[in-house]
C-alpha positions as CSV (number, residue, x, y, z in Angstrom):
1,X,89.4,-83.4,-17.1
2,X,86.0,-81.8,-15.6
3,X,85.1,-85.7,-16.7
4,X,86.7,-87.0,-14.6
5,X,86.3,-85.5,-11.4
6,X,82.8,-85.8,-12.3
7,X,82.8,-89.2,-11.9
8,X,85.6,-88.9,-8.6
9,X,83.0,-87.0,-7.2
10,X,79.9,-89.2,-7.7
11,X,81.7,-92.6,-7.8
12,X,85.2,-92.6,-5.8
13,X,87.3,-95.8,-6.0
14,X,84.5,-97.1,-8.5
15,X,85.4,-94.3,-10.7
16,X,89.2,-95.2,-11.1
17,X,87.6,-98.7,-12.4
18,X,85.5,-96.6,-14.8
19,X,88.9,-94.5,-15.9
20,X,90.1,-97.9,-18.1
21,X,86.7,-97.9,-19.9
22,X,86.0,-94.0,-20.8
23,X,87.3,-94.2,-24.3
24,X,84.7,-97.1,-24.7
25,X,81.9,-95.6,-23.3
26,X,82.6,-92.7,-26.0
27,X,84.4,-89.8,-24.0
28,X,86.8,-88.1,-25.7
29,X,89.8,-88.7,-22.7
30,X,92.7,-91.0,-23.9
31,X,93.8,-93.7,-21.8
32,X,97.0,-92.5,-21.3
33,X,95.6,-88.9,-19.4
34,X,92.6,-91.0,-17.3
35,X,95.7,-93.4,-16.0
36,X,97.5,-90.7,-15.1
37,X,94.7,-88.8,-13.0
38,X,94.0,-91.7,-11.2
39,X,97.7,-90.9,-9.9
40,X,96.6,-87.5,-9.7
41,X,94.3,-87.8,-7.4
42,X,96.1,-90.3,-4.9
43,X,98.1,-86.2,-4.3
44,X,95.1,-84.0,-4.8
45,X,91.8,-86.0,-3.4
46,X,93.9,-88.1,-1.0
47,X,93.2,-91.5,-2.3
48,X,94.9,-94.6,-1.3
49,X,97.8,-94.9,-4.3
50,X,97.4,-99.3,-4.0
51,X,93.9,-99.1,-4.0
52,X,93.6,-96.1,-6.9
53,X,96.0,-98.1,-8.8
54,X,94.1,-101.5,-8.5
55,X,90.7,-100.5,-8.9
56,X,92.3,-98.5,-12.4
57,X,94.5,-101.9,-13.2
58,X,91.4,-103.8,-12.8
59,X,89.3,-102.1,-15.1
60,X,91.8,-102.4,-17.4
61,X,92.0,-105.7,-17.6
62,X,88.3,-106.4,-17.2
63,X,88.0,-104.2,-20.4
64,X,90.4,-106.6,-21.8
65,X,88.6,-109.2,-21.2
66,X,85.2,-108.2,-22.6
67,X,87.3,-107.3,-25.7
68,X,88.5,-111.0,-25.9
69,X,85.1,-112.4,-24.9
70,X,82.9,-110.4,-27.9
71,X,85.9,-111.0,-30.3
72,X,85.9,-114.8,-29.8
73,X,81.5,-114.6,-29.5
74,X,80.7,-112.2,-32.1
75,X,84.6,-111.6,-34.4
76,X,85.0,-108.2,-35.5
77,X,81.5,-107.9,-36.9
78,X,80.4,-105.8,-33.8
79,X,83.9,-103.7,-33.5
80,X,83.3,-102.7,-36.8
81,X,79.3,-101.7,-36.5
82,X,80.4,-99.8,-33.1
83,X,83.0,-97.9,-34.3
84,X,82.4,-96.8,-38.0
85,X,85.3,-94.3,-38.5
86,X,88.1,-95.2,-41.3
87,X,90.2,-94.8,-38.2
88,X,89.2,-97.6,-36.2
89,X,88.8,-99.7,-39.0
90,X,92.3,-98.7,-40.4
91,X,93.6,-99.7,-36.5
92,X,91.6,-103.1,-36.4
93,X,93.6,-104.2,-40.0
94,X,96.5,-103.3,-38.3
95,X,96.1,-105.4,-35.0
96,X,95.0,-108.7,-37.7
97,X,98.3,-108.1,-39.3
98,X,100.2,-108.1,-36.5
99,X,98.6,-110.9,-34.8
100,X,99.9,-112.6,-38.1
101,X,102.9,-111.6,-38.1
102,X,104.3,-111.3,-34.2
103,X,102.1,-113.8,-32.7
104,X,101.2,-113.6,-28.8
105,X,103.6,-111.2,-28.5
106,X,101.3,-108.7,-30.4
107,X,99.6,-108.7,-27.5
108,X,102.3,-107.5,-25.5
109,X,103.3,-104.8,-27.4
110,X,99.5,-103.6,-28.3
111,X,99.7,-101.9,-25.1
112,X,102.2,-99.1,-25.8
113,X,100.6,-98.3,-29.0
114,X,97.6,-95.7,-28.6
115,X,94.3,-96.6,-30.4
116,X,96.0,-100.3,-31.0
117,X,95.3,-101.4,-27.3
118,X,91.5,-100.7,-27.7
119,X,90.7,-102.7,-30.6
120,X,93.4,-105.9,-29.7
121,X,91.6,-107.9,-27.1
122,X,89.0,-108.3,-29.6
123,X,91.5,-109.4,-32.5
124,X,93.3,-111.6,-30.1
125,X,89.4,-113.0,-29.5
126,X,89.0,-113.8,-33.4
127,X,92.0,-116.0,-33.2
128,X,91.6,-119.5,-33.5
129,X,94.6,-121.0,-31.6
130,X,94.5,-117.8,-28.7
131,X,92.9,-119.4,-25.9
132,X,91.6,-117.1,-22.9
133,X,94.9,-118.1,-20.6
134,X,97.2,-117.6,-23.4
135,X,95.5,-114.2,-23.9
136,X,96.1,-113.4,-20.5
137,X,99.6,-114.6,-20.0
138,X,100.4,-112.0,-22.7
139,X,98.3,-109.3,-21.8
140,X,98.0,-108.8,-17.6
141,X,102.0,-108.2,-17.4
142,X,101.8,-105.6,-20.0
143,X,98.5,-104.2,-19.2
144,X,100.2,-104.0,-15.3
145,X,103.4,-102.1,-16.8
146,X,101.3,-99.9,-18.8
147,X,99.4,-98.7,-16.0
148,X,102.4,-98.1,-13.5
149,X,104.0,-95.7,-16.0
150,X,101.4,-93.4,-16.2
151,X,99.9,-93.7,-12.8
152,X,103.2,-93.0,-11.6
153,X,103.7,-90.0,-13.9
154,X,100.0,-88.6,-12.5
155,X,101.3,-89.3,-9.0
156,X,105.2,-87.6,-8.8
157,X,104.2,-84.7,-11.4
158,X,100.6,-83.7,-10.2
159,X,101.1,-80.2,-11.3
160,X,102.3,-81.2,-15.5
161,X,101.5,-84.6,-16.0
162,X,99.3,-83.8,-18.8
163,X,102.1,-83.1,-21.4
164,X,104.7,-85.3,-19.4
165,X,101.8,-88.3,-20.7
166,X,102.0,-86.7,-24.4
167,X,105.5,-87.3,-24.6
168,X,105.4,-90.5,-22.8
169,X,102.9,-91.5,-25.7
170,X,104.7,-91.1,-28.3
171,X,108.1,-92.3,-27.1
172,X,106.3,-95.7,-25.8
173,X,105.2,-95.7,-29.5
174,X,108.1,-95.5,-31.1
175,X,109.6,-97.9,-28.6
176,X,107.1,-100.1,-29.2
177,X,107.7,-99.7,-33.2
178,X,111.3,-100.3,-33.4
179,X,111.1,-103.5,-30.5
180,X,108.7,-105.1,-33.5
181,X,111.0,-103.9,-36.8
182,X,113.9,-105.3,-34.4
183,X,111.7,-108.7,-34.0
184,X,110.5,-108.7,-37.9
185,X,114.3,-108.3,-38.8
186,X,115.3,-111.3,-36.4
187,X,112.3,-113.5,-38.1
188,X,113.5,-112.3,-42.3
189,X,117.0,-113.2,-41.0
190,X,116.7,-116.5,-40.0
191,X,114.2,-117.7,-42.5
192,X,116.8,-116.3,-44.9
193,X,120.1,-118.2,-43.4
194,X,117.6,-121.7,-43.5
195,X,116.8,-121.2,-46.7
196,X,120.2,-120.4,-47.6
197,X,122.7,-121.5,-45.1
198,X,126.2,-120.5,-45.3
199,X,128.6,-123.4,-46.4
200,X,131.9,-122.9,-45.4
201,X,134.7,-124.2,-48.1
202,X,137.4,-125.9,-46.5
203,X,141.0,-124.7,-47.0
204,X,144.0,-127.1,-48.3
205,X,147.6,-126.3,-47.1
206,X,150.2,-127.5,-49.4
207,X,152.7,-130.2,-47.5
């Protein structure tokens, strides 16, 4: 947290911008808890909540976009020379296979699923038939809901938002989990009824 107000104090505004990019710049401050604290300090600093919130929402999305960008220039060659760790390339598999398997909507979801969010822009970049518009489409009303949440929670709980976001973490995650089983489900189901449809045998009556 002393991060943070490090950068409040030396930057302002610009600062809420340079909340959506910590983890990329290699602090260790999830993106959940630097959200948040942009909130935070809209009730402790006296910031502006609609400007806090849109210099935070726009750094977001601008660090979206540079994800997409170096993933359509560059593929995942330079994700996975950045960020060595089994971790991060364990998440970047993940994001391919459900870019396969979900679509667009991948994109959506990759939001509410920490760690995931970081490393999608640039899968969605790799993709051949993701345009830049079609990439946004998905990702700015996400991105916008993701933000509110925990800028919100920063904001009305000043005093305990730090484990209020923990929680709101891992529920979003498991939201976010069973929304895509629910969606994988739909998909088995009707490839299986075209593959097999159901014939219904028509019933004689006796005269």
């Amino acid at each position: 947290m002393e991060i943070l107000l490090d950068l409040v104090d030396q930057y302002g505004y610009i600062a809420m911008f340079l909340f959506s990019w910590i983890v990329f710049l290699g602090l260790p401050v999830p993106n959940e808890m630097a959200a948040a604290f942009a909130g935070y300090l809209t009730e402790w600093r006296h910031f502006n909540p609609y400007t806090s919130f849109l210099f935070m929402y726009s750094g977001l999305v601008s660090y979206g976009i540079f994800g997409f960008i170096i993933g359509k220039r560059f593929g995942t060659r330079l994700l996975l020379r950045f960020f060595k760790s089994s971790k991060t390339q364990g998440l970047i598999r993940k994001s391919e296979t459900w870019i396969d398997k979900y679509g667009l909507f991948a994109i959506s979801i990759s939001y509410f699923i920490p760690g995931v969010r970081l490393v999608m822009p640039y899968i969605a970049g790799t993709g051949k038939g993701i345009t830049f518009l079609k990439f946004m489409l998905y990702a700015a009303p996400s991105a916008c809901i993701w933000a509110l949440v925990y800028f919100q929670a920063g904001r009305y709980f000043p005093r305990s938002f730090q484990p209020m976001v923990e929680e709101l973490s891992l529920k979003a995650g498991m939201t976010a989990g069973l929304i895509l089983s629910a969606i994988m489900l739909f998909f088995l189901l009707r490839a299986l009824r075209r593959k097999y449809p159901l014939t219904r045998k028509r019933i004689r009556y006796r005269k």
